[in-house]
C-alpha positions as CSV (number, residue, x, y, z in Angstrom):
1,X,-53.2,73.2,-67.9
2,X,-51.7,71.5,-71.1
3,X,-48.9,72.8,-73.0
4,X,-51.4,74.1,-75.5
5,X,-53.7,76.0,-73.2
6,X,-50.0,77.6,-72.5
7,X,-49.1,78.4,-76.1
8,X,-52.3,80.0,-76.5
9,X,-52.4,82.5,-73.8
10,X,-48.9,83.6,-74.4
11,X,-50.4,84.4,-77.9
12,X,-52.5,87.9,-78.4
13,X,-56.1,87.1,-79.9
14,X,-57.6,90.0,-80.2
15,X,-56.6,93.6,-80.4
16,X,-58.3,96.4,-79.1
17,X,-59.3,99.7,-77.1
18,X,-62.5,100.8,-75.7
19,X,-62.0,104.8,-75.0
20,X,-64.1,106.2,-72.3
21,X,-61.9,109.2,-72.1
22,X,-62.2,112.8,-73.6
23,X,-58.7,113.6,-73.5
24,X,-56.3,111.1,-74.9
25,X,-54.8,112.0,-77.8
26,X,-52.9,108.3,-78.2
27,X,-52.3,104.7,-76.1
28,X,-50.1,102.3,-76.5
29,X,-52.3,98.7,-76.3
30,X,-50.9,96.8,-73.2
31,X,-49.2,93.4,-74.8
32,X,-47.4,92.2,-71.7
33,X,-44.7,90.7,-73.7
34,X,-47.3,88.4,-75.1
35,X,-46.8,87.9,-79.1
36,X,-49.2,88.5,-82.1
37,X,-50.6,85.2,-83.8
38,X,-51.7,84.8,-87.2
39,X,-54.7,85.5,-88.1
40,X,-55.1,87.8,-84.9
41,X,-58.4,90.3,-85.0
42,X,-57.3,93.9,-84.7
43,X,-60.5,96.2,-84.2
44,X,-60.8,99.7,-84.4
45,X,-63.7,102.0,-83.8
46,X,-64.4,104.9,-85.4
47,X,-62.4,108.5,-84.2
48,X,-59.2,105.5,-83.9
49,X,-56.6,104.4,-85.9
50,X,-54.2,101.9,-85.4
51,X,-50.5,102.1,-86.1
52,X,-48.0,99.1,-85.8
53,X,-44.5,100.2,-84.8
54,X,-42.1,97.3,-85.0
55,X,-38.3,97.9,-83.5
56,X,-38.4,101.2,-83.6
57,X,-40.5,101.6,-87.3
58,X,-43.9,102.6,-88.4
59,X,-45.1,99.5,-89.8
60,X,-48.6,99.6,-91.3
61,X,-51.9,101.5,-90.4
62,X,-55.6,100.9,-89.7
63,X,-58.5,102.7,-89.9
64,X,-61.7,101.7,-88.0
65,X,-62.9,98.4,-88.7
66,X,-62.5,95.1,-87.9
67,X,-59.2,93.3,-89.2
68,X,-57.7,89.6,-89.5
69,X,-53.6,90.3,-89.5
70,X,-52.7,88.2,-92.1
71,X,-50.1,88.4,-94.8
72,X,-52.2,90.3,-97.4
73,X,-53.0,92.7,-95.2
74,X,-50.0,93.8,-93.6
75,X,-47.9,93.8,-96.2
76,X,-44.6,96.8,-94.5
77,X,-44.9,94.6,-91.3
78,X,-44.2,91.7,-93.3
79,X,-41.5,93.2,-95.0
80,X,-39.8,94.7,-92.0
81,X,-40.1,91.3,-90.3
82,X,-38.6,89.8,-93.5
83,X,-40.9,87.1,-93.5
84,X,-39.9,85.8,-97.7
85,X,-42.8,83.2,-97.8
86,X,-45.6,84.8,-95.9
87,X,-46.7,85.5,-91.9
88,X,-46.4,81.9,-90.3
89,X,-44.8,82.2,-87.1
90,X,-46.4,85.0,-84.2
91,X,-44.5,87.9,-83.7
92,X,-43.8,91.2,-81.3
93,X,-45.1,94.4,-82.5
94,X,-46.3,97.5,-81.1
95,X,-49.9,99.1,-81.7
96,X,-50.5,102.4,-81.0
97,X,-54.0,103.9,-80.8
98,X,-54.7,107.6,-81.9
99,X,-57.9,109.3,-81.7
100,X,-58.8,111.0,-84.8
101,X,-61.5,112.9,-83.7
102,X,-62.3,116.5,-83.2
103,X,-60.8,118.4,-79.5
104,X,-62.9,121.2,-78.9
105,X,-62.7,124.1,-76.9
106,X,-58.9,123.9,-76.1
107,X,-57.7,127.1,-74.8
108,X,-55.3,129.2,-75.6
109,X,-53.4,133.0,-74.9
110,X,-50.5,135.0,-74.3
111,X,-48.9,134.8,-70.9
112,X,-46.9,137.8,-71.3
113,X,-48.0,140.9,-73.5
114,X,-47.2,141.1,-77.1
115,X,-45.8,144.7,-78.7
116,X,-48.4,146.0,-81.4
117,X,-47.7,149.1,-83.8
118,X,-50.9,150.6,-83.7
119,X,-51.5,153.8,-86.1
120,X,-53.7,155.4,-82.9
121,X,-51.8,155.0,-80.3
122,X,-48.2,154.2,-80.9
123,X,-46.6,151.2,-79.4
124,X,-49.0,148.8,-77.9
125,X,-48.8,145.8,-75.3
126,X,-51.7,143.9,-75.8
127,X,-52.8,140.3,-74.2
128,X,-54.9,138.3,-76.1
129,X,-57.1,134.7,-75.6
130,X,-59.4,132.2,-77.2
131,X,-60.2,128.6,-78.0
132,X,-59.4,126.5,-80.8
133,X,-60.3,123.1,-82.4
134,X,-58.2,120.4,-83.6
135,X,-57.9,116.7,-84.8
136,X,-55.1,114.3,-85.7
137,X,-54.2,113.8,-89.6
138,X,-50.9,111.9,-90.0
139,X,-50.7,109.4,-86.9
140,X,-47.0,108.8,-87.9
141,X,-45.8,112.3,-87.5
142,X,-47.7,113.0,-84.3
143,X,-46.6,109.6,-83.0
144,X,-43.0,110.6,-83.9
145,X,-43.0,114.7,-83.2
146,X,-45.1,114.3,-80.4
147,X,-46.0,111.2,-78.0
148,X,-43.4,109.8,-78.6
149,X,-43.2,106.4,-76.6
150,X,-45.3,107.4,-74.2
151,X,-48.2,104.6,-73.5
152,X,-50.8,107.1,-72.7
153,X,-50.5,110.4,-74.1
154,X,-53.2,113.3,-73.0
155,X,-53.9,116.6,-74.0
156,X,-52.9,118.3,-71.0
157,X,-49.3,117.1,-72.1
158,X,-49.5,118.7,-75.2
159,X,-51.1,121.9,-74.5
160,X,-47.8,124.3,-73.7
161,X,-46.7,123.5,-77.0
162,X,-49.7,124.2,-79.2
163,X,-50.1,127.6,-76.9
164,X,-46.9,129.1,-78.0
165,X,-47.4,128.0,-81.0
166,X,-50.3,129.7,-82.0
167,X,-49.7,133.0,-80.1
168,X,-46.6,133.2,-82.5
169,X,-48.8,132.6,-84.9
170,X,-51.4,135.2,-83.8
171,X,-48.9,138.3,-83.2
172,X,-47.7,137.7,-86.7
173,X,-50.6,137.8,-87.9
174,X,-52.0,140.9,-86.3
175,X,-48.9,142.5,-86.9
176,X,-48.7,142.0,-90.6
177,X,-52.6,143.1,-90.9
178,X,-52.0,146.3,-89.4
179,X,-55.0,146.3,-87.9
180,X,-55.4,149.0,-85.1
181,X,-56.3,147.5,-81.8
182,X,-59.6,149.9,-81.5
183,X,-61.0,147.8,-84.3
184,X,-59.3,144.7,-83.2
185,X,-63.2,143.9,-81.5
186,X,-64.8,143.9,-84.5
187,X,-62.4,141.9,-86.8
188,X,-62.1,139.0,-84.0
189,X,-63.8,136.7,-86.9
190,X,-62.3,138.0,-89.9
191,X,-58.8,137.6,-87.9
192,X,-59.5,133.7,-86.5
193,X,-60.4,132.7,-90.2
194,X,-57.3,134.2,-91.1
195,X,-55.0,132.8,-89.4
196,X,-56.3,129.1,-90.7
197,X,-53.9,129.2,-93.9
198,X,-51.0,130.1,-91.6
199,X,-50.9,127.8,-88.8
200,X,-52.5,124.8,-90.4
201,X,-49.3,124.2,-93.1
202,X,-47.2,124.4,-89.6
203,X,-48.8,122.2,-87.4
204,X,-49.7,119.3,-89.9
205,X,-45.7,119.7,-90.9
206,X,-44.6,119.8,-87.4
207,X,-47.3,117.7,-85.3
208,X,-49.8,116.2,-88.2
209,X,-52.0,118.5,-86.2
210,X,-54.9,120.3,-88.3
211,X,-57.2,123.1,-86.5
212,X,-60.6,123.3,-87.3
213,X,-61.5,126.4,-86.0
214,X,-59.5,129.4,-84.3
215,X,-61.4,131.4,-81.9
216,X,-60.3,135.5,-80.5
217,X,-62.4,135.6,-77.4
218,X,-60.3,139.1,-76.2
219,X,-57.8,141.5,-76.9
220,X,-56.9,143.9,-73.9
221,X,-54.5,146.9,-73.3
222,X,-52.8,148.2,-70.4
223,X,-55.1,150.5,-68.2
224,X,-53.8,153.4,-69.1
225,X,-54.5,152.9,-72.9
226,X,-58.3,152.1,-71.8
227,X,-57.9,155.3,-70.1
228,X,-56.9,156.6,-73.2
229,X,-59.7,155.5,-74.8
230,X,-62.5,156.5,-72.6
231,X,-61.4,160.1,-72.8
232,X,-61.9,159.6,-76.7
233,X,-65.4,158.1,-76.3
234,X,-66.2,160.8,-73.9
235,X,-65.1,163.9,-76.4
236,X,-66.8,161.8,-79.2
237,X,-69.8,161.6,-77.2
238,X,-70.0,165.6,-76.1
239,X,-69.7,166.4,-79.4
240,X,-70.3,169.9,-80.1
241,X,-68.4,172.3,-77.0
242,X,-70.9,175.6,-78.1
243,X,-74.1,172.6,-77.8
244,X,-72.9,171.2,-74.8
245,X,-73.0,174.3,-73.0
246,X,-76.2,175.6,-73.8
247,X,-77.1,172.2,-73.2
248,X,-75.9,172.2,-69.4
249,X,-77.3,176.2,-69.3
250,X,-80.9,174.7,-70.2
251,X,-81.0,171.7,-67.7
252,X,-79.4,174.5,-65.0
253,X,-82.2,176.6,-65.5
254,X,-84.7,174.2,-65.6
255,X,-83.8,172.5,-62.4
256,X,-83.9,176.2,-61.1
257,X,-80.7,175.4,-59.6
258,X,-80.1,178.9,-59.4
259,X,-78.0,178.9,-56.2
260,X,-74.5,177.1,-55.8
261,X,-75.7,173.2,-57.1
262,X,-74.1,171.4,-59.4
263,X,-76.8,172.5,-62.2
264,X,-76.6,176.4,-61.0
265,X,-72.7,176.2,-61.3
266,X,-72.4,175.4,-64.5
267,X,-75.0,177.3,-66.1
268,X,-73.5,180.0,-64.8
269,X,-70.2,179.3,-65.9
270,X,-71.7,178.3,-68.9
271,X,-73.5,181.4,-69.2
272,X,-70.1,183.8,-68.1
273,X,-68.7,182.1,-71.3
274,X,-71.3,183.0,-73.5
275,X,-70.6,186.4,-72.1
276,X,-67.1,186.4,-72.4
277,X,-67.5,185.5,-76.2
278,X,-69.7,188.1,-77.4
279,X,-68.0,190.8,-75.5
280,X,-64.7,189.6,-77.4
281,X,-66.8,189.7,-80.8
282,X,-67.9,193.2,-79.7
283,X,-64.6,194.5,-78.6
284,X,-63.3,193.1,-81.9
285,X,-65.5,194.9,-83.9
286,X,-65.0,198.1,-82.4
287,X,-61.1,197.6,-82.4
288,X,-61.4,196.5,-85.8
289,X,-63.4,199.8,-86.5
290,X,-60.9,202.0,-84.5
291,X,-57.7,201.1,-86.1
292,X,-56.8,203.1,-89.5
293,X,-55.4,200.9,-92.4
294,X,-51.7,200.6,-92.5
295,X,-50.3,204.3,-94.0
296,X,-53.4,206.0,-94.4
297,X,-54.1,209.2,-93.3
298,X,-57.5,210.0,-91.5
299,X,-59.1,212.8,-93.4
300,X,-59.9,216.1,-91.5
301,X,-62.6,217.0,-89.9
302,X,-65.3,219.3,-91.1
303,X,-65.2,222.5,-89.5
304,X,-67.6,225.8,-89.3
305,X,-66.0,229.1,-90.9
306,X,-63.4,227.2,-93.6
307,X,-62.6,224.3,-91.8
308,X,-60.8,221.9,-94.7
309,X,-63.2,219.4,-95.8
310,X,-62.8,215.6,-96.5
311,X,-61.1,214.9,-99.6
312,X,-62.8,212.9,-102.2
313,X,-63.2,209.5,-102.0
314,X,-61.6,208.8,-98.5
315,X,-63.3,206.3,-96.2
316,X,-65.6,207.9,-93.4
317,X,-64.8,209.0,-90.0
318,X,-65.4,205.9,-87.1
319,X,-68.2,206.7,-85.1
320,X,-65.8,205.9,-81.7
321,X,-62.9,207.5,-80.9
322,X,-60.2,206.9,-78.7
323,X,-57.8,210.1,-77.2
324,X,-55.0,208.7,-79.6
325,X,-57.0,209.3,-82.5
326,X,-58.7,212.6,-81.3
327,X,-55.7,214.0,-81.1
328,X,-53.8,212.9,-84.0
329,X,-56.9,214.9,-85.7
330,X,-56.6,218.1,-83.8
331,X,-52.8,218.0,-84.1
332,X,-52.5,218.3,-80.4
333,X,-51.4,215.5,-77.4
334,X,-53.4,212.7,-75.9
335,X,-52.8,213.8,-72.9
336,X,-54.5,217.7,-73.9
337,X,-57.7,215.7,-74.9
338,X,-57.7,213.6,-71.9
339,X,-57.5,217.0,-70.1
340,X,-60.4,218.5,-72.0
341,X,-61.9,215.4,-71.6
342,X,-61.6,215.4,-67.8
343,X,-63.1,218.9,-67.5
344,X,-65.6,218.1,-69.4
345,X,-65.2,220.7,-72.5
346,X,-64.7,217.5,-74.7
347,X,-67.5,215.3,-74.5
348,X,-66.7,211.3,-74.2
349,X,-67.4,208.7,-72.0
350,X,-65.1,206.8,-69.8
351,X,-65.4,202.5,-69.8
352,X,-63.0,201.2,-67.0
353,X,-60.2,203.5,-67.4
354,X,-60.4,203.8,-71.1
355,X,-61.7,207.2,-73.3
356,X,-64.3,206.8,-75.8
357,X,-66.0,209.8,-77.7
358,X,-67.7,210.3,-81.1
359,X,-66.7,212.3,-84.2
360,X,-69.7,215.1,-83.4
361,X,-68.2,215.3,-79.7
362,X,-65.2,216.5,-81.9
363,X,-66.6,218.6,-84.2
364,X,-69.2,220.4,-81.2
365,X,-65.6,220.9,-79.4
366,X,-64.0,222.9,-82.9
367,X,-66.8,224.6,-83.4
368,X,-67.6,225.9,-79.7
């Protein structure tokens, strides 16, 4: 081999990466200490650009295409390099590859639970997880935030950084929406699209990152909230207390589960409280009946042979009596009219242990 074959194959020819991965985000092309010759071809395909880093600077940038390095056309290499009348001699340069293209379906959510205000249920801790999309913008910053020097830079690398990232992001945001986590389900759009405007500025600033999308897949509470909230669905879905016992009554019967089934148990207690609230309407309505307006007086009786009559204008006579009130009107004790009551010269009739009689059981007992 001549000293020219030498020459030229310590002298890079052509530039260039063939990608048949998914998840490199940049590579460093391999130059084993070879050097660049004039009028070198650089290609790049498309979803690549090409960026020249020369002792330690960012030189100039391609896009895809295919390239002759020449002094027109790399015009900040040539200037770093300080070459005054033009690129003659090879030189040593580093070319980084960075896919531009879009990563889909990168995934994303909080390892530990984040606190929530929510107006429902006070202080919540809520998990949360999604996807999101994202592509390269500024190959500089990411190469100089990010990668770094690193030949071959994947996404797995990158992906603890971006995560905590946007769940900051994301419990800002949910915070500052107030948003209560019952209707967190069906704002999971609304909120994704949202959160666009904030973390894009970020991540292009800080990474030249820019997200395309921002998926919510979930938002969970502790169990006991869910518990919480099934009792809610539950009352929401009985509705009506008076309907859903007559309700259970009519399935009871119709079962003709009459005996001590589940369906015969509760129409019976279904039908006891049906009971038990019209005898309390009942009882109301006789109490309300029996008991004299504050300070009034209750107007004599009517009585055979001169008796003083009712005065003018004063409310009737109840129809029931109780001893009390008997014998406030005949001006003796209650315990003489549960006497004449017990022999039976007072006519009333005894419920439980309690007196009743009418205001003609009265007036037959004056006038016998």
């Amino acid at each position: 081999m001549g000293l020219m074959d030498y020459l030229r194959g310590q002298l890079l020819e052509i530039i260039q990466w063939e990608d048949d991965s998914r998840d490199t985000l940049s590579w460093r092309f391999p130059d084993q200490d070879k050097e660049i010759k004039r009028g070198a071809q650089l290609i790049v395909r498309e979803s690549q650009v090409a960026q020249f880093v020369y002792v330690g600077q960012f030189g100039d940038t391609f896009g895809p295409g295919k390239h002759t390095l020449a002094t027109d056309n790399i015009p900040i290499l040539s200037t770093l390099k300080g070459w005054k009348y033009g690129f003659e001699s090879p030189f040593k340069a580093d070319v980084y590859y960075v896919t531009t293209r879009l990563f889909t379906g990168n995934k994303w959510g909080t390892s530990n639970p984040i606190m929530l205000r929510d107006p429902d249920f006070g202080i919540v801790r809520a998990r949360a997880f999604g996807t999101f999309d994202f592509k390269i913008v500024e190959p500089k910053t990411f190469l100089k935030e990010v990668a770094g020097t690193d030949n071959h830079f994947r996404l797995d690398e990158f992906n603890d950084a971006m995560r905590s990232r946007l769940v900051s992001a994301f419990t800002d945001a949910v915070a500052s929406s107030k948003v209560p986590v019952l209707d967190l389900a069906s704002r999971y759009s609304e909120l994704g699209d949202a959160l666009l405007p904030i973390l894009n500025p970020i991540l292009l600033q800080k990474y030249g990152l820019e997200l395309g999308s921002f998926i919510i897949e979930n938002v969970s509470v502790p169990p006991e909230v869910e518990a919480a909230i099934d009792k809610r669905s539950s009352m929401g879905a009985i509705g009506n207390l008076n309907d859903y016992i007559k309700l259970q009554m009519a399935e009871g019967l119709g079962k003709g589960d009459g005996g001590g089934g589940p369906g015969g148990t509760m129409a019976q207690f279904a039908m006891g409280m049906a009971m038990a609230q019209q005898f309390a309407g009942q009882a109301g309505g006789i109490l309300g009946q029996m008991t004299p307006a504050a300070g009034s007086v209750p107007p004599p009786i009517p009585v055979a042979g001169g008796a003083p009559a009712a005065s003018a204008g004063a409310p009737p006579l109840p129809e029931l009596l109780s001893p009390a009130d008997a014998a406030k009107l005949l001006g003796v004790t209650e315990a003489d009219v549960l006497a004449a009551l017990a022999e039976g010269s007072l006519k009333g009739k005894k419920i439980g242990s309690a007196w009743r009689l009418t205001r003609a059981a009265v007036t037959d007992f004056l006038n016998s």
